[in-house]
Each structure stands twice: as C-alpha cells, then as structure tokens.
DRENDO-1510 file (C-alpha; in Angstrom, 1 decimal, always signed):
<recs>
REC; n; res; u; v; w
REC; 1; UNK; +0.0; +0.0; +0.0 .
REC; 2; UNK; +1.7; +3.5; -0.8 .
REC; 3; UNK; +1.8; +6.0; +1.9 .
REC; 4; UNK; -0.3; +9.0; +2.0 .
REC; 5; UNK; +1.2; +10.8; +4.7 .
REC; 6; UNK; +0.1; +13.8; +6.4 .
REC; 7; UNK; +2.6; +16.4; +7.8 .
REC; 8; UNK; +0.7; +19.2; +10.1 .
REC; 9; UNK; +3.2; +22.2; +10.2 .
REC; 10; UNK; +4.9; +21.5; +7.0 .
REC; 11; UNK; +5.6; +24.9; +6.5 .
REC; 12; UNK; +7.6; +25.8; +9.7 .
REC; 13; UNK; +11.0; +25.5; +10.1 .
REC; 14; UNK; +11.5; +21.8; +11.1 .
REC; 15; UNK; +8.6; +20.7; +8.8 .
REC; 16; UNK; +9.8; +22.4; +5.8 .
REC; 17; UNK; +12.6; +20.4; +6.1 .
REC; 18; UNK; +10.7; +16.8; +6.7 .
REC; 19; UNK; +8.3; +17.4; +3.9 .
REC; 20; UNK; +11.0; +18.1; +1.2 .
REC; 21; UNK; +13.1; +15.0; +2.5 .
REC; 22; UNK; +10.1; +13.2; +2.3 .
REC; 23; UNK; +9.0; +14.7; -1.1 .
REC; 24; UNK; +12.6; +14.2; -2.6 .
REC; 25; UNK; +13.0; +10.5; -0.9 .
REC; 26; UNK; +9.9; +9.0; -1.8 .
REC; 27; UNK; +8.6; +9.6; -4.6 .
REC; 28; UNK; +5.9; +6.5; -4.2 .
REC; 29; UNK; +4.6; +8.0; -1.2 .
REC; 30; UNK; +2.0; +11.0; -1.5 .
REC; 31; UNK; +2.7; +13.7; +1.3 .
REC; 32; UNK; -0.1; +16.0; +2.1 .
REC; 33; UNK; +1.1; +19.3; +4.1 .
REC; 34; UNK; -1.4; +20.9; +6.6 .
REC; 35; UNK; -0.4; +24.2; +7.4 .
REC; 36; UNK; -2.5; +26.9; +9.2 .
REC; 37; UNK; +0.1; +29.7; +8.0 .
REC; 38; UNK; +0.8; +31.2; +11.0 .
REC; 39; UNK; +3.0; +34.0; +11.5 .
REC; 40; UNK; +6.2; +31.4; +11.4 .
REC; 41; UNK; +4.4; +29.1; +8.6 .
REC; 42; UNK; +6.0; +30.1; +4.9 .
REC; 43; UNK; +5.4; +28.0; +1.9 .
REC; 44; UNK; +8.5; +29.9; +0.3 .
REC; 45; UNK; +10.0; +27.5; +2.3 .
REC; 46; UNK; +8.9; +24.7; -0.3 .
REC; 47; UNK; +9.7; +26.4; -3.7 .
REC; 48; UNK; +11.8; +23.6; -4.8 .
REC; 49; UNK; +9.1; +20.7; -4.3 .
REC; 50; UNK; +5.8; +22.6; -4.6 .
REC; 51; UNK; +5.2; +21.3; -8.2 .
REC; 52; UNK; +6.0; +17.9; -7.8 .
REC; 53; UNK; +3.4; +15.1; -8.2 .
REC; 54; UNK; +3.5; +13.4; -4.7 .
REC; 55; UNK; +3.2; +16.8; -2.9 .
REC; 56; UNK; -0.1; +18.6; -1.9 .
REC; 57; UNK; -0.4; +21.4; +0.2 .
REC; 58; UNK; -3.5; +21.9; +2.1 .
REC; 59; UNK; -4.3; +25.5; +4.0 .
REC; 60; UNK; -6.0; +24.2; +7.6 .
REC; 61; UNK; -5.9; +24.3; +11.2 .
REC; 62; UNK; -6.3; +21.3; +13.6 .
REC; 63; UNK; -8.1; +23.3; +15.5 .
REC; 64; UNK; -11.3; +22.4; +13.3 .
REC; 65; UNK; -12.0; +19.0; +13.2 .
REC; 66; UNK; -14.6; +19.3; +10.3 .
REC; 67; UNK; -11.6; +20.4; +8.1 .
REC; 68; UNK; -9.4; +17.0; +9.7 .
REC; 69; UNK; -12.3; +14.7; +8.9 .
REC; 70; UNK; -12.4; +16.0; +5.2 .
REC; 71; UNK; -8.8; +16.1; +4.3 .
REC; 72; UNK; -8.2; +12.3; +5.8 .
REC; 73; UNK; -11.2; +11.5; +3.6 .
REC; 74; UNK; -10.2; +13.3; +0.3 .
REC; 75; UNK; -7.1; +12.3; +0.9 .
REC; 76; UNK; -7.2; +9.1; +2.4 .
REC; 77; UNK; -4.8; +9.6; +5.0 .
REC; 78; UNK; -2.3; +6.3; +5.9 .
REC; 79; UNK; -0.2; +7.7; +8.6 .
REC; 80; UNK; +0.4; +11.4; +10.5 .
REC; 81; UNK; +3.7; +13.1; +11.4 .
REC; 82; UNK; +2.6; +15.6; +13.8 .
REC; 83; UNK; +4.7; +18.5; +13.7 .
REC; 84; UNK; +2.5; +21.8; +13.9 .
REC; 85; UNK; +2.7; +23.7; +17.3 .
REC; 86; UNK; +3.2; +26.8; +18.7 .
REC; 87; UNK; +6.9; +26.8; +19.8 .
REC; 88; UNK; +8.3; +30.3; +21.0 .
REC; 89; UNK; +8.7; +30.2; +24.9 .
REC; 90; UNK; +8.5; +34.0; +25.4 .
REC; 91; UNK; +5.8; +33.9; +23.2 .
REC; 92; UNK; +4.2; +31.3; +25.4 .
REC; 93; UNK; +4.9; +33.5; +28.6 .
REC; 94; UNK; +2.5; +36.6; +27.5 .
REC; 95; UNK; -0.1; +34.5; +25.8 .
REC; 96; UNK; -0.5; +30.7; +27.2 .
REC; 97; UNK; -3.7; +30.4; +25.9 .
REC; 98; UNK; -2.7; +29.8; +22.6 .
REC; 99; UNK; -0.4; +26.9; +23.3 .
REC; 100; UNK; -3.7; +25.3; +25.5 .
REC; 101; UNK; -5.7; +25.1; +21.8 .
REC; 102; UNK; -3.2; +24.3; +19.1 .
REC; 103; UNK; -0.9; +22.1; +21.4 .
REC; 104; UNK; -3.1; +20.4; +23.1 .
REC; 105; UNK; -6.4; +20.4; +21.7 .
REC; 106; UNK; -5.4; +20.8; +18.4 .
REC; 107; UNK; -2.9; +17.8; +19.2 .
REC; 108; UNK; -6.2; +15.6; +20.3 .
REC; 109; UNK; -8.2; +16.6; +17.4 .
REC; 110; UNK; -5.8; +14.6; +15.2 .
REC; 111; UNK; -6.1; +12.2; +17.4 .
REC; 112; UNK; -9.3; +11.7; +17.4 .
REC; 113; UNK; -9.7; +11.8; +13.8 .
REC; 114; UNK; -7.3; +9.5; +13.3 .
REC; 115; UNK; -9.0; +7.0; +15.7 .
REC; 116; UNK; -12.1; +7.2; +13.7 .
REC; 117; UNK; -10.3; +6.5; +10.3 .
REC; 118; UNK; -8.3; +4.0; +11.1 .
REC; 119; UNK; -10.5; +2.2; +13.8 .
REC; 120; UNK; -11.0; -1.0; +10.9 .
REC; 121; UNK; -7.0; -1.8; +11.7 .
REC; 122; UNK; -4.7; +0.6; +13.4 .
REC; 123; UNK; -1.9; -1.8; +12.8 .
REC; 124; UNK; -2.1; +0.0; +9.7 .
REC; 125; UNK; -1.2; +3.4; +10.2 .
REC; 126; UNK; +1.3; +5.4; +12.6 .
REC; 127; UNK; +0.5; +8.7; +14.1 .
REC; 128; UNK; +4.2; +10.0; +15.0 .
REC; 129; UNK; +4.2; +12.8; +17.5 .
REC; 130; UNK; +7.3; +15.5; +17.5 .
REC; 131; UNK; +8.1; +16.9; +20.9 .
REC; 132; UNK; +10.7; +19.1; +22.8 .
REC; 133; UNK; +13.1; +18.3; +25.5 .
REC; 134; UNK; +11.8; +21.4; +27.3 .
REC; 135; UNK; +8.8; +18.9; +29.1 .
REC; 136; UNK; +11.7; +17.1; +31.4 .
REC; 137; UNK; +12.4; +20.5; +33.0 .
REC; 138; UNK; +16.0; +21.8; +33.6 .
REC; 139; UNK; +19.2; +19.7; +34.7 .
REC; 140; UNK; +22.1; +21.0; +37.0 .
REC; 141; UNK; +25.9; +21.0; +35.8 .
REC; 142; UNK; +25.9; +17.2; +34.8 .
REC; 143; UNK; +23.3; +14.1; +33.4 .
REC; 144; UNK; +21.3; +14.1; +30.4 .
REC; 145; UNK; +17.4; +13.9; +29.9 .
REC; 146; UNK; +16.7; +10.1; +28.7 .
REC; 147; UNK; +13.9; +8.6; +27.2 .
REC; 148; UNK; +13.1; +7.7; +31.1 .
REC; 149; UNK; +13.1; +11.0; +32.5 .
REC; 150; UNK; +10.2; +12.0; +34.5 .
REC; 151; UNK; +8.6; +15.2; +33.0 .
REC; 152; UNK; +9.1; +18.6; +34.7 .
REC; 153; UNK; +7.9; +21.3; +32.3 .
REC; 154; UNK; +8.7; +25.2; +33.9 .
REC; 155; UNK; +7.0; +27.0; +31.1 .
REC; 156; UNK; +3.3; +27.3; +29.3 .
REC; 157; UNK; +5.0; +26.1; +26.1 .
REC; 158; UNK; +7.0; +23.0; +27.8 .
REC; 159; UNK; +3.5; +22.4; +30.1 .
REC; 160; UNK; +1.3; +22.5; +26.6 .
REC; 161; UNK; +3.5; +20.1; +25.3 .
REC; 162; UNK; +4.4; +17.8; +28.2 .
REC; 163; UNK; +0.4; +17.1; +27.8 .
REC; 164; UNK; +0.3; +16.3; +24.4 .
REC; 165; UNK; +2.9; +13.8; +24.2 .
REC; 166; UNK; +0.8; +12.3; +27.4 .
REC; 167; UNK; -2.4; +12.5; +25.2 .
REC; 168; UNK; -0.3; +10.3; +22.8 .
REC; 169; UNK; +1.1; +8.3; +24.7 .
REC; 170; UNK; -2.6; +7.3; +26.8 .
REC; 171; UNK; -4.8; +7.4; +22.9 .
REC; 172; UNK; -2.1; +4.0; +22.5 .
REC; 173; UNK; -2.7; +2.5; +25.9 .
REC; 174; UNK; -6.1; +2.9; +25.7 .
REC; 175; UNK; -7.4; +2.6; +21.5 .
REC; 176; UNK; -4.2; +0.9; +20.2 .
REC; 177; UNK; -3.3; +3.5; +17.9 .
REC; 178; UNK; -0.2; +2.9; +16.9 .
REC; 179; UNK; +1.8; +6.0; +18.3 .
REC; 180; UNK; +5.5; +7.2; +18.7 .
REC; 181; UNK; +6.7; +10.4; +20.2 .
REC; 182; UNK; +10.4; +12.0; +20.1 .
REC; 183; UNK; +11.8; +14.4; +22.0 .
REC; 184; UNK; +14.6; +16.9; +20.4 .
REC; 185; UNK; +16.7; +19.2; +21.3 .
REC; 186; UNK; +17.1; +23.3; +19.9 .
REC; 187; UNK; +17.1; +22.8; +16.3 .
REC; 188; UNK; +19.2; +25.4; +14.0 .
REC; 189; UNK; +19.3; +25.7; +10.4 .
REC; 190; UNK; +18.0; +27.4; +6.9 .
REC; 191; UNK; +14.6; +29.0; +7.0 .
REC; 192; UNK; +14.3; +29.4; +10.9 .
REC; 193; UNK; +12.0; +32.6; +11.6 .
REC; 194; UNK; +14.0; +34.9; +12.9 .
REC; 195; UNK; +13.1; +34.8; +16.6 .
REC; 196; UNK; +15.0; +32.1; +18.0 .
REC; 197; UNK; +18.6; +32.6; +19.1 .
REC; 198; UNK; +20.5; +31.7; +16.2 .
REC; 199; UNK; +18.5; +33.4; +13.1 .
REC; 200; UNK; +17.8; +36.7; +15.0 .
REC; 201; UNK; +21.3; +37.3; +16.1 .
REC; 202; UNK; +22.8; +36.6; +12.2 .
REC; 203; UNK; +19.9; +39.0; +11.2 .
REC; 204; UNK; +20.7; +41.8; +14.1 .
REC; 205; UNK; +24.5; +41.3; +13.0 .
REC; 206; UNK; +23.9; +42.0; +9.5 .
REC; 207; UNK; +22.0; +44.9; +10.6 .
REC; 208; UNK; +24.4; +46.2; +14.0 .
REC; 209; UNK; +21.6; +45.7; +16.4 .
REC; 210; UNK; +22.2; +44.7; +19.9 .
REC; 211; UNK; +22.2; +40.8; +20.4 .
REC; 212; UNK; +20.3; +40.0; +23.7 .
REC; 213; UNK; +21.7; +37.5; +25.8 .
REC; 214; UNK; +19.6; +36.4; +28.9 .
REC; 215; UNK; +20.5; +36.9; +32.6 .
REC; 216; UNK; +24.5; +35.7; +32.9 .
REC; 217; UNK; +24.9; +33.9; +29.7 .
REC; 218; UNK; +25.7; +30.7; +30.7 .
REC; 219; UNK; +22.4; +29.0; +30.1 .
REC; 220; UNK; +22.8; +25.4; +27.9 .
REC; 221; UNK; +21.4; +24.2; +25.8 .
REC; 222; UNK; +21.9; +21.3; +23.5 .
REC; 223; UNK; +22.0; +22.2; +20.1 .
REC; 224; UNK; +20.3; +19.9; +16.7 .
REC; 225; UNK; +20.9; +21.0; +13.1 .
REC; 226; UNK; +17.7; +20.3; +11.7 .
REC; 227; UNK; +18.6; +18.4; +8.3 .
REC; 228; UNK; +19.9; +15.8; +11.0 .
REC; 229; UNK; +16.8; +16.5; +12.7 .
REC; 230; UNK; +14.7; +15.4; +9.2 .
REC; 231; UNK; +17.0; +12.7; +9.2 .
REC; 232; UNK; +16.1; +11.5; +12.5 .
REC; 233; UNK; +12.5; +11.5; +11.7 .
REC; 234; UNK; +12.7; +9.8; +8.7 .
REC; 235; UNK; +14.9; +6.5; +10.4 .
REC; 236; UNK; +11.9; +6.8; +13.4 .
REC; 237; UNK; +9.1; +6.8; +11.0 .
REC; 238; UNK; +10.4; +3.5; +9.1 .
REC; 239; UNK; +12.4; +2.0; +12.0 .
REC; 240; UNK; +10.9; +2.9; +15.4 .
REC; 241; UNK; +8.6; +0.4; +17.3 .
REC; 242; UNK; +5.1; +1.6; +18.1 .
REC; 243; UNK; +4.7; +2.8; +21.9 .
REC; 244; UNK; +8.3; +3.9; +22.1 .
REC; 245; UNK; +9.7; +7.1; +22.6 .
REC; 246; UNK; +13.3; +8.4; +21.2 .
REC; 247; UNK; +15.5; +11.3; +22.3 .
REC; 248; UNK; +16.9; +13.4; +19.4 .
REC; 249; UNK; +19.8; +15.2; +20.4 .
REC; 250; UNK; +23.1; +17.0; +18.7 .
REC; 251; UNK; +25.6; +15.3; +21.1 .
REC; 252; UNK; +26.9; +19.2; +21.0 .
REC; 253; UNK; +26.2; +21.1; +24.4 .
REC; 254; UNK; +26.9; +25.1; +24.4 .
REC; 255; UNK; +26.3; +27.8; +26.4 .
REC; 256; UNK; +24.6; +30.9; +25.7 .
REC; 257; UNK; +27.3; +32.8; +25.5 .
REC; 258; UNK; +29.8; +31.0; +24.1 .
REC; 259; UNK; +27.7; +30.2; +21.5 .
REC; 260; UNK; +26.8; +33.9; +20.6 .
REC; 261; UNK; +30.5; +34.6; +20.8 .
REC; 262; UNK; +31.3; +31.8; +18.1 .
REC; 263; UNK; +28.6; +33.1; +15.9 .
REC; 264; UNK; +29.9; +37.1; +15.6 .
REC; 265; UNK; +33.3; +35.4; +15.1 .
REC; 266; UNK; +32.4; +33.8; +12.3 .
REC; 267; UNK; +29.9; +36.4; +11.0 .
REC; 268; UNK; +32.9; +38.7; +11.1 .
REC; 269; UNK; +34.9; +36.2; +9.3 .
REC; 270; UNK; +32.5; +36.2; +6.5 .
REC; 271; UNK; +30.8; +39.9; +6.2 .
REC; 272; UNK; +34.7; +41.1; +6.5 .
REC; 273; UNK; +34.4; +42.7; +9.9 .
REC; 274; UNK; +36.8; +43.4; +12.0 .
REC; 275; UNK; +37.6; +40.8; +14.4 .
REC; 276; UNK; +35.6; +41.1; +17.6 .
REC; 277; UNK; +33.2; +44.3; +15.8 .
REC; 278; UNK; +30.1; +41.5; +16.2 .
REC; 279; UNK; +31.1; +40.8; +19.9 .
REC; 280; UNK; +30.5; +44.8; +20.9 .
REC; 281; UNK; +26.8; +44.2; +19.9 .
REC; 282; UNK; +25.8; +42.0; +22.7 .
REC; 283; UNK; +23.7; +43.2; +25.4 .
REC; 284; UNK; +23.2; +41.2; +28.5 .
REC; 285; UNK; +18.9; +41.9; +29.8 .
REC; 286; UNK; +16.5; +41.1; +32.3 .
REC; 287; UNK; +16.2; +37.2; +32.3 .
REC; 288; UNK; +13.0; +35.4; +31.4 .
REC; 289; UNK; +10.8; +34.0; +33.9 .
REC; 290; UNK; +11.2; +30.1; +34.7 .
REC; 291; UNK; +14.1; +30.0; +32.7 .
REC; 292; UNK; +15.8; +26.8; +32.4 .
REC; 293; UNK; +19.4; +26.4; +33.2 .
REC; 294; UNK; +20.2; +23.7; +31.3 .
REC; 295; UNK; +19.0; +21.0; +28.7 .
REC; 296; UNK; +21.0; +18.0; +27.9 .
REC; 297; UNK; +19.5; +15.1; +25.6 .
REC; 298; UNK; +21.2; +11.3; +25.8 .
REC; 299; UNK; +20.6; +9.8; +22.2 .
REC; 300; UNK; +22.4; +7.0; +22.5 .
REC; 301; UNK; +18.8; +5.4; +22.2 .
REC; 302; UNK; +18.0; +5.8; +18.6 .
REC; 303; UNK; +21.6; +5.8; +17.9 .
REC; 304; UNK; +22.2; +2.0; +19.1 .
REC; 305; UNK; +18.8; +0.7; +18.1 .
REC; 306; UNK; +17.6; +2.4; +14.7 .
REC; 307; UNK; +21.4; +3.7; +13.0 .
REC; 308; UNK; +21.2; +7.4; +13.6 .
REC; 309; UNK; +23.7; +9.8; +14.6 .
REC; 310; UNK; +24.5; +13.6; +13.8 .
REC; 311; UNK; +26.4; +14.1; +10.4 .
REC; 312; UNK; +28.0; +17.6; +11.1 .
REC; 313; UNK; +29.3; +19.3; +13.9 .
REC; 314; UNK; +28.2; +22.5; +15.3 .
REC; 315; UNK; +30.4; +24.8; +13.7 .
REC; 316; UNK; +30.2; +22.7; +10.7 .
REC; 317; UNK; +26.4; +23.6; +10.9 .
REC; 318; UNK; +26.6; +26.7; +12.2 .
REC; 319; UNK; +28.7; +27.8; +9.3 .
REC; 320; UNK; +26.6; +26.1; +6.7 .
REC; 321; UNK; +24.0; +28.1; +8.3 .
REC; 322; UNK; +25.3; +31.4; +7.8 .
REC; 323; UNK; +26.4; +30.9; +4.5 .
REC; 324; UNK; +22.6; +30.2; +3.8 .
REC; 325; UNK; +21.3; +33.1; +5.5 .
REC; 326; UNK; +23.8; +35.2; +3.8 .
REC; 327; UNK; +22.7; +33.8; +0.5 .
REC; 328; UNK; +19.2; +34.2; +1.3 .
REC; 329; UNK; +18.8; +37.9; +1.7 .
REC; 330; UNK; +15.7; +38.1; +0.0 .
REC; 331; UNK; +13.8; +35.4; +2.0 .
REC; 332; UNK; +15.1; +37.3; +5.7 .
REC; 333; UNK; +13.9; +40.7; +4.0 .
REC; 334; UNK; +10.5; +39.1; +3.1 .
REC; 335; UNK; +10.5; +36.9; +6.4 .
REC; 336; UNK; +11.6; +40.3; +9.0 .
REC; 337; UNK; +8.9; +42.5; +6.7 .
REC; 338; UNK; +5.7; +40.4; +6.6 .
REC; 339; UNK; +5.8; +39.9; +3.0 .
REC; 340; UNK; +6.1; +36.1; +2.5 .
REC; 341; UNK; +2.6; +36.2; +3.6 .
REC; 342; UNK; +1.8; +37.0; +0.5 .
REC; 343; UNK; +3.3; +34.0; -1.2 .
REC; 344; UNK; +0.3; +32.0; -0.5 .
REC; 345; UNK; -2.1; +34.5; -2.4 .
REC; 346; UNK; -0.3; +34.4; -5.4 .
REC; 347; UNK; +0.7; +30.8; -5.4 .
REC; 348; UNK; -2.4; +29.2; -4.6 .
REC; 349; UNK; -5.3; +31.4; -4.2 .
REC; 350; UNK; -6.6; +30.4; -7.7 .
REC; 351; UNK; -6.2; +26.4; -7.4 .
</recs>
C-alpha cells in the first residue's frame, strides 16, 4: 500500500525540512502538508518541491476538526507526522492560551480523527508525534534527559506540550493507535523565523543591532541541526517500534554565550568585519521567567537501536547556516517585513 502521509506544520522550520526529505525520498509516497500559515508558517520555504506530483499542500488548522475529517477523507490519509505547534517560549509567557488550543487540543483533534479513520485496523497506520526536550524541566551541571526521564515542564509552552505527548502516549494505551513520540533538542538551520537565538542574532548582525543575551549567559542548551533533525525523523518513522519514545539530540552542548560569541566570530569572518566588531553588539537583559538552566538530551537510544547519529558538527552547521542566510537575503527581507505572507495569495489562491 503507498503511503499518503500527512505532515501538520509542513511549513515551519522543522517541517519544511521533513516534507522536502520526504517529497525528494519517496517519490511512491504521496505527502499532504497541513499548514494553518501562522506567523512562522511560509510555503516559500517549499519552492523547490511545490510542483511535484506526490506533494499537496492543504491550508487548515487542527483546530477544526470538520476540516481534519475532510482532508483524511479526500485524501485518504495512511499515517500522521505531527509536527504543527506553537513553539516560541516568550511567546508562550504573554499569551499561554494559545499553546492550551493548538498544542493540546489541536494535538487531540488529530487524534481523534485518526481513531475514527483507522479504527478498521490501526496496525495499519502510525501517528508519529514530535516533541521538545523542554517537558523534562531543567538539569544542573551534569546528566542528560533520557527517554526515562520524568517530565518537569517550567513554562506554558513546555507544560502544553508535556500534555500532548501524554495525550499520545494514553490514545495508545487505551485505543491501540499505533503512536511514537520524540523528543529533540534546539534545532538550527536554513529557513528558521527569525526569533530564535540563532536566526535573529545573524539577522541583528547583518543589521548592528544589539544581540540580547539572557540573565548571565551561561544557560545550555543542547543544540540539533535540523537536516539531522529530518533525518532522525525519517529512520523513526520507518524503524521505530510503536509505543516507544526516542530522544533526538546534537551530542553538542553550548552555552549561551559561548555560543553567541562563536557566531559574531564567524559572521565577522565572513561579512569582512573586523575581528571582535560582532562581539561589541551583545547586550546582557533582564532574564526570562522560569528560565531553564540547562537541557542535555542522551541519544544513544536511537543511535544504538535504529542507525542514527549527527552528520556535522556545530560549527560545521553553524557555518553552513550562515552561509545560507547570507545567500538568502531576500527570504530574511521578506520573512523580517511580513511579506512572504503573500506567497500563498499568489501561489495558490486560484487552485
């Protein structure tokens, strides 16, 4: 039976990335991408596969399950790689209502669609659930979050999604759907919305604005470059067992600062700025509430049992992802002014 896959949140950064992979890698399968084109959804992410025959892109939000029914019924949808949320802590600070409906509800409306689909054989179909690291809470100076780890979620984002995954994992306890979750670490890579660390400090550099740093700096993290990141997904969706749960993570842990640092150094290195000109544009500021001191993900998990493992190192990555950003002047410009929103008006508006 060929796949007919559908990919909620195909347009966002980490989507983007799985539905081309899975565009490009399997041409037998047909991939239906459900975006609600949100402020960080941009199909201008998807240029190079948007005419090919196994892809389909579908405006919706899984918010309204009259729209879920109808596309798993047009479309006869196989199997589900659930990847749209709202993902921007500070974001999730001032407004936590909005993580409540699209992570959580919006999370069990797929769910329950899928149950009634599928209810003639779940062995059939997968609903594969992408999650953070953020729900296991924050580490001291050593250990690593495993796929054991009792969840500790500090923020509204981490809480919304700590409660998803459990809706996952309890809609396989108790209908047999056949589920699997993963938990990553902070992605980085091409076509990240500028608001996250990495993309908003290359765009403030290019433009001398301050870089704000949080509190003292020295928060970790543990940092994923997000074509690994497709990667992963992909070996999980044909390799892992239903029920389990795998860890994603970069092997690569940084602080804040040093991380910021390495950026402007290379930035300088390849705008032709004076060495350490970057540097004089950070700005420490009043840290975040509930703030985590530090994520750390063990991946030996999916390394051991399904082959994976990062293919670059961070400031292999890092690098690459300059160079794209810096080649890509027109998509930040369209991105950091509102206009990709547009894209979607004249690309599709008459089909």
């Amino acid at each position: 039976m060929s796949k007919k896959i559908l990919i909620t949140g195909g347009a966002g950064f980490i989507g983007s990335h799985v539905v081309r992979l899975f565009v490009n890698q399997y041409p037998q399968y047909s991939i239906i991408n459900l975006d609600a084109l949100t402020y960080a959804g941009n199909l201008e992410n998807l240029k190079d596969v948007e005419a090919k025959p196994n892809y389909q892109f579908v405006k919706a939000d899984i918010l309204k399950t009259e729209d879920l029914e109808k596309i798993f019924v047009a479309y006869g949808i196989t199997d589900v790689i659930h990847l749209a949320a709202e993902s921007h802590v500070d974001r999730s600070i001032v407004s936590p209502l909005d993580f409540v409906y699209t992570n959580i509800i919006g999370t069990v409306n797929l769910l329950n669609t899928a149950k009634k689909y599928w209810a003639a054989d779940f062995s059939k179909h997968l609903f594969y659930h992408i999650s953070t690291d953020e729900v296991f809470g924050s580490l001291g100076e050593t250990g690593f979050f495993t796929e054991t780890t009792a969840y500790d979620p500090r923020s509204p984002y981490s809480a919304s999604k700590a409660s998803s995954d459990h809706f996952v994992r309890a809609y396989h306890e108790t209908y047999h759907i056949q589920t699997i979750v993963s938990n990553c670490s902070n992605n980085y890579g091409p076509n990240h919305f500028p608001e996250k660390l990495i993309p908003l400090f290359i765009h403030n550099i290019i433009e001398k604005k301050p870089l704000p740093v949080y509190g003292d700096g020295l928060y970790t993290r543990d940092w994923l470059y997000v074509k690994d990141h497709a990667r992963a997904i992909d070996q999980i969706f044909h390799k892992g067992k239903a029920g389990e749960t795998y860890n994603i993570g970069g092997f690569n842990e940084w602080k804040n600062i040093d991380l910021v640092k390495l950026l402007c150094k290379l930035m300088d290195e390849k705008i032709g700025r004076q060495p350490g000109e970057s540097e004089q544009l950070i700005t420490y500021v009043k840290d975040r509430p509930g703030h985590d001191r530090r994520y750390a993900i063990d991946a030996n998990k999916i390394k051991h049992e399904l082959g994976w493992e990062p293919s670059v190192t961070f400031e292999q990555g890092l690098s690459e992802t300059i160079d794209w950003y810096l080649a890509n002047k027109e998509w930040l410009q369209h991105v950091t002014s509102g206009a990709y929103q547009h894209y979607y008006e004249s690309m599709y508006s008459n089909r």
